[in-house]
PLY file of the C-alpha trace (Angstrom):
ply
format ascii 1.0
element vertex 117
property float x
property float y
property float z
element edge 116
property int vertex1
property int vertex2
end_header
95.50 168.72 134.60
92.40 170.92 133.55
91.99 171.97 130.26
90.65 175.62 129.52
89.52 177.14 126.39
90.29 180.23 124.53
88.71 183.02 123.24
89.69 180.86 119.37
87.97 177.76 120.18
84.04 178.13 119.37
82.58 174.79 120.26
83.75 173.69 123.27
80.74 171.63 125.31
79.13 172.33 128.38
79.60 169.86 131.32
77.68 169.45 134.44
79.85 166.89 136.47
78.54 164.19 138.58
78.20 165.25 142.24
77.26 168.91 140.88
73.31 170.17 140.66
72.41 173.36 138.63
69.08 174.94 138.79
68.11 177.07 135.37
68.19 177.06 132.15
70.80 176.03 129.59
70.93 177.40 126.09
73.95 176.52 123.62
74.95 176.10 120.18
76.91 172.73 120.92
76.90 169.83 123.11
75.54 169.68 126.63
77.27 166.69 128.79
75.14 165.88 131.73
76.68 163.36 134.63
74.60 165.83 138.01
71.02 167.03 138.46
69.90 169.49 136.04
66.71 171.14 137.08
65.77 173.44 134.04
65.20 173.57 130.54
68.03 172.87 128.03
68.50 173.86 124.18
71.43 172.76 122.09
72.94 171.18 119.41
73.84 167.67 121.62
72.21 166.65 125.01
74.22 163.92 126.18
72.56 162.70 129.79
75.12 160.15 130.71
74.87 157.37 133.40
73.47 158.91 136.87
72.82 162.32 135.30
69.49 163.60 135.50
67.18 166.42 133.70
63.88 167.67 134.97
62.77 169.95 132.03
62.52 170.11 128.63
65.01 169.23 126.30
65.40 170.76 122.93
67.97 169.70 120.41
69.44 168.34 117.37
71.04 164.94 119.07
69.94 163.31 122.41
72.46 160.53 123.74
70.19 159.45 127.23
72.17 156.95 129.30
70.43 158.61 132.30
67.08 160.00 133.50
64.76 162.82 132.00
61.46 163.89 133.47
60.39 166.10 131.20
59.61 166.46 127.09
61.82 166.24 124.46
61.60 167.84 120.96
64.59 166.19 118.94
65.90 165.18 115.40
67.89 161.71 116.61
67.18 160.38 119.82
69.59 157.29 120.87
68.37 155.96 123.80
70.35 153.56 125.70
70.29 150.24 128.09
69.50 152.23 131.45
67.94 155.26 129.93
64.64 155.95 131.83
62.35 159.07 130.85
58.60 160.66 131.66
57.31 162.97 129.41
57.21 163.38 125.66
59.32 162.48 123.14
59.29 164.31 120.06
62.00 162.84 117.13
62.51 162.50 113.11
65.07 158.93 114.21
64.42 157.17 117.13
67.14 154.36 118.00
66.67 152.03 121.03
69.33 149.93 122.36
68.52 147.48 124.89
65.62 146.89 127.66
64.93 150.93 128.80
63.12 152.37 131.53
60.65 154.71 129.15
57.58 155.57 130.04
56.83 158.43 127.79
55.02 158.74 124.73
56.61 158.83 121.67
55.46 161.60 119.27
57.45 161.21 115.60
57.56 164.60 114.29
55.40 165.72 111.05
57.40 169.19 110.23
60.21 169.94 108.33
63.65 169.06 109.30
65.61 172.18 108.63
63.29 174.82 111.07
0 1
1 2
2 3
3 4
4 5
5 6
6 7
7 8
8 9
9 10
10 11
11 12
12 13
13 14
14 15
15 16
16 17
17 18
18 19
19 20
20 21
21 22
22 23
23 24
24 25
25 26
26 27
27 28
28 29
29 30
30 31
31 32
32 33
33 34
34 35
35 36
36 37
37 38
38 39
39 40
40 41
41 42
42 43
43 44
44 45
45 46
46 47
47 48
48 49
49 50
50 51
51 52
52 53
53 54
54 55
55 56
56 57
57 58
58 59
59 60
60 61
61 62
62 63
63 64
64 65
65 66
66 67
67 68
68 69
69 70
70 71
71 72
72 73
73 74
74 75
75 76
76 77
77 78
78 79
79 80
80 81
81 82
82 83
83 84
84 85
85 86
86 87
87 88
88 89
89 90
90 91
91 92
92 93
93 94
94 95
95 96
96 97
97 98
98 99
99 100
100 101
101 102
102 103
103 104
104 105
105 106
106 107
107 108
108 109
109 110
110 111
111 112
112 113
113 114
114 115
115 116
């Protein structure tokens, strides 16, 4: 059964499924579910890079759930990183949370301006 939104229903999230690759740039006001290969920058309220999803690019948002891989920076308010998260690059946060052993090898950058710009 798929499920389809209507023209009513303002925050339904983006999902790249596993199996699919997208090259460009996403840019939302909600969440962005990532389970493929994203090659581009992405801006939105929730980055969720699940298990075996993958980002090369920057990653701007409110939330970041990373279960998965990101080469690239990240500017973020709350960044949950998880057991088999691995990432390159920079990450910028206000709350970090770590859970379990990670694959990070980025620097970690907690951010000095204000949290409502």
């Amino acid at each position: 059964m798929l499920a389809f939104t209507n023209a009513n229903e303002k925050t339904s999230p983006t999902i790249i499924g596993a199996g699919c690759k997208l090259t460009g740039d996403i840019k939302t006001d909600h969440t962005v579910q990532i389970h493929g290969h994203v090659v581009g920058n992405i801006t939105a309220e929730t980055v969720v890079i699940g298990r075996g999803g993958k980002v090369i690019g920057k990653v701007t948002a409110t939330n970041l759930f990373l279960h998965g891989t990101l080469d690239g920076p990240a500017i973020v308010s709350i960044a949950n990183v998880f057991s088999n998260a691995q990432m390159t690059g920079t990450l910028s946060y206000f709350t970090l949370n770590i859970t379990g052993n990670t694959g990070l090898e980025c620097k970690l950058a907690k951010r000095k301006d204000k949290k409502n710009e």
